[in-house]
C-alpha beads as a LAMMPS data file, in Angstrom:
LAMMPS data file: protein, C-alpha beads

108 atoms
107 bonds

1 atom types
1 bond types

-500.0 500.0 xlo xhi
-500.0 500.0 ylo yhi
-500.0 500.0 zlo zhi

Masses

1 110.0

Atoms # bond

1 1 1 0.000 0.000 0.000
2 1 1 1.636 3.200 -0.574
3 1 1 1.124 6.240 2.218
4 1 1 0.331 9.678 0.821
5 1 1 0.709 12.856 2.590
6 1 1 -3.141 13.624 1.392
7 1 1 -4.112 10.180 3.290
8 1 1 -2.555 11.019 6.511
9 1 1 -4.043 14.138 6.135
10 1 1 -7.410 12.758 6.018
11 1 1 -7.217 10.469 8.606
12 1 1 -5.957 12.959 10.917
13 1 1 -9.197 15.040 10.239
14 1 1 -11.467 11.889 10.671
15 1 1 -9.645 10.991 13.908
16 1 1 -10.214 14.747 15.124
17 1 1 -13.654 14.892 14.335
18 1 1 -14.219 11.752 15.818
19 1 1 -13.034 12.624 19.245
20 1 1 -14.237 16.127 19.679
21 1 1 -16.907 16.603 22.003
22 1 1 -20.845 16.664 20.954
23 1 1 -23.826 18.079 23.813
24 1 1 -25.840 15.737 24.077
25 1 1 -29.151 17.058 25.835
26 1 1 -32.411 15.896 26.143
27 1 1 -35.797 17.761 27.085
28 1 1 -38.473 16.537 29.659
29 1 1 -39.702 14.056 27.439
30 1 1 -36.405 12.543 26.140
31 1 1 -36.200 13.755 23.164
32 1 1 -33.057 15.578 21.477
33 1 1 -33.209 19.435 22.522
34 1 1 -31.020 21.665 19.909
35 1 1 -30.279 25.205 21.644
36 1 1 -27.617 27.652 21.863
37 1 1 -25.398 27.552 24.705
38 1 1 -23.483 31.224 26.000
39 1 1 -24.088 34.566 25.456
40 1 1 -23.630 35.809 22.055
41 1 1 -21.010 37.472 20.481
42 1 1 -18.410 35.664 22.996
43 1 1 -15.691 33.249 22.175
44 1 1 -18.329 30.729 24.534
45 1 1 -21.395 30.905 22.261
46 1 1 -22.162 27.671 20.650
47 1 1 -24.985 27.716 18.178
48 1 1 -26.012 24.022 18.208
49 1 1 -24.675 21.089 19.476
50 1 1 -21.521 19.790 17.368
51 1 1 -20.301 23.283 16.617
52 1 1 -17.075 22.244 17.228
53 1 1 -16.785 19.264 15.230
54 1 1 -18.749 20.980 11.776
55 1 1 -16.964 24.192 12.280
56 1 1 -13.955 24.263 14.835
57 1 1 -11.592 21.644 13.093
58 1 1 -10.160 22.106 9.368
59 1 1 -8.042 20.445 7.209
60 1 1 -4.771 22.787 6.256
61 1 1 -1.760 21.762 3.751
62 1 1 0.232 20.490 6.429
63 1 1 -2.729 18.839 8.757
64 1 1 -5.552 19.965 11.024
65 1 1 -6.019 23.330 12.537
66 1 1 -8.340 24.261 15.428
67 1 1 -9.440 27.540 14.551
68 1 1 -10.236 29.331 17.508
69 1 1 -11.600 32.434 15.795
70 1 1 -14.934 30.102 15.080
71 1 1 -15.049 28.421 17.974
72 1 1 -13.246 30.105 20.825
73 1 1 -14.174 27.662 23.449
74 1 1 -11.793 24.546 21.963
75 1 1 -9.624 25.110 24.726
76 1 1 -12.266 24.636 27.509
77 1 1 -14.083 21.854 26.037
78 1 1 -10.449 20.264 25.954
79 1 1 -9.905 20.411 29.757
80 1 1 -13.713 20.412 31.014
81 1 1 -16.107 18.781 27.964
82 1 1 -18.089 14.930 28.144
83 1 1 -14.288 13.875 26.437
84 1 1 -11.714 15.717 27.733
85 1 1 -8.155 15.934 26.421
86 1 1 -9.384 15.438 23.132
87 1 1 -6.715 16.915 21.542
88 1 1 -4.027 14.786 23.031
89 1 1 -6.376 12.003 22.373
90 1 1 -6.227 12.687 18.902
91 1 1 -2.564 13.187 18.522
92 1 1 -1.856 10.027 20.328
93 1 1 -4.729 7.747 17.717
94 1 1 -2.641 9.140 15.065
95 1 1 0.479 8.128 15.955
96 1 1 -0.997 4.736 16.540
97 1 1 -2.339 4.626 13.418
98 1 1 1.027 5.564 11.609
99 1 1 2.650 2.679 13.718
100 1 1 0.137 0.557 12.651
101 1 1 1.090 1.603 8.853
102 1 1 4.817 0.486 9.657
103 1 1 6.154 3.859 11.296
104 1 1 7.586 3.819 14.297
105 1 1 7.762 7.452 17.008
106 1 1 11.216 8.344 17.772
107 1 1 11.085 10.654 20.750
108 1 1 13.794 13.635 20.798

Bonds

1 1 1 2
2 1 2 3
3 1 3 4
4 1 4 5
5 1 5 6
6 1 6 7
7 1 7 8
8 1 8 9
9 1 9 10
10 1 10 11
11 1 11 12
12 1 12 13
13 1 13 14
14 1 14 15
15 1 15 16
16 1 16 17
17 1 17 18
18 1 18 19
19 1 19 20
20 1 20 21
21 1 21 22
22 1 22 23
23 1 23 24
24 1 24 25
25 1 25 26
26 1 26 27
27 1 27 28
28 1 28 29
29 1 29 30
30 1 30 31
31 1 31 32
32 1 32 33
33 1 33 34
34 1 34 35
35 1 35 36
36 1 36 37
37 1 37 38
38 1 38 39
39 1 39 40
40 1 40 41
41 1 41 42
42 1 42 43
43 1 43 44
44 1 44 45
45 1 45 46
46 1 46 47
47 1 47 48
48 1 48 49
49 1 49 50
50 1 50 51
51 1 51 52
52 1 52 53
53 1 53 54
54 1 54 55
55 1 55 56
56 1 56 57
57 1 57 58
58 1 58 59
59 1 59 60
60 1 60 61
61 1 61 62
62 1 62 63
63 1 63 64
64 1 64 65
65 1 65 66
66 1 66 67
67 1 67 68
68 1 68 69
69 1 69 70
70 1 70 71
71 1 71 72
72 1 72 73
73 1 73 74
74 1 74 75
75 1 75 76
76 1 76 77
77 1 77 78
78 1 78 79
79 1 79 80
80 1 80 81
81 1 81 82
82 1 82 83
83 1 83 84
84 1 84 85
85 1 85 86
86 1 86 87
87 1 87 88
88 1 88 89
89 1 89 90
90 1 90 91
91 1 91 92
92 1 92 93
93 1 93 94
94 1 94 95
95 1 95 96
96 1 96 97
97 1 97 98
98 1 98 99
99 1 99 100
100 1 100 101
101 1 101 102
102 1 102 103
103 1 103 104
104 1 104 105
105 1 105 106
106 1 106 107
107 1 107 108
């Protein structure tokens, strides 16, 4: 099988999107409630449930960016969210998916 840059590329994205955090709320009746969480026109307004993972996390060149100028709270939902440290959590399913591919991590 022969590894491309554009394949890494898009399993990193598919790996970030995977673990980044999703609300997952309910109303009286159990049902799936879609509302807006924060106060407008802060970096801690989130429009709808998986905000982050539609609009937070895009592919660049080189790999994945998380753009905190669309979604300022990445940061918090990394250290306090339903998944936290999913950042490091996705760093560390893509190395072990390059060792899997025959790399090996050489630690400096």
């Amino acid at each position: 099988m022969r590894i491309t840059a554009y394949m890494l590329n898009s399993k990193l994205l598919l790996i970030a999107k995977e673990n980044a955090p999703v609300r997952k709320l309910t109303d009286k009746k159990g049902r799936p409630r879609k509302r807006a969480v924060g106060k407008k026109g802060t970096n801690m307004y989130s429009p709808y449930p998986g905000n982050l993972k539609n609009n937070g996390i895009h592919r660049t060149e080189n790999g994945v960016t998380f753009d905190y100028n669309k979604v300022g709270y990445i940061g918090y939902a990394n250290a306090r969210s339903s998944k936290p440290r999913f950042i490091e959590k996705t760093v560390e399913d893509f190395c072990t998916y390059c060792v899997s591919l025959g790399g090996r991590i050489v630690k400096r």
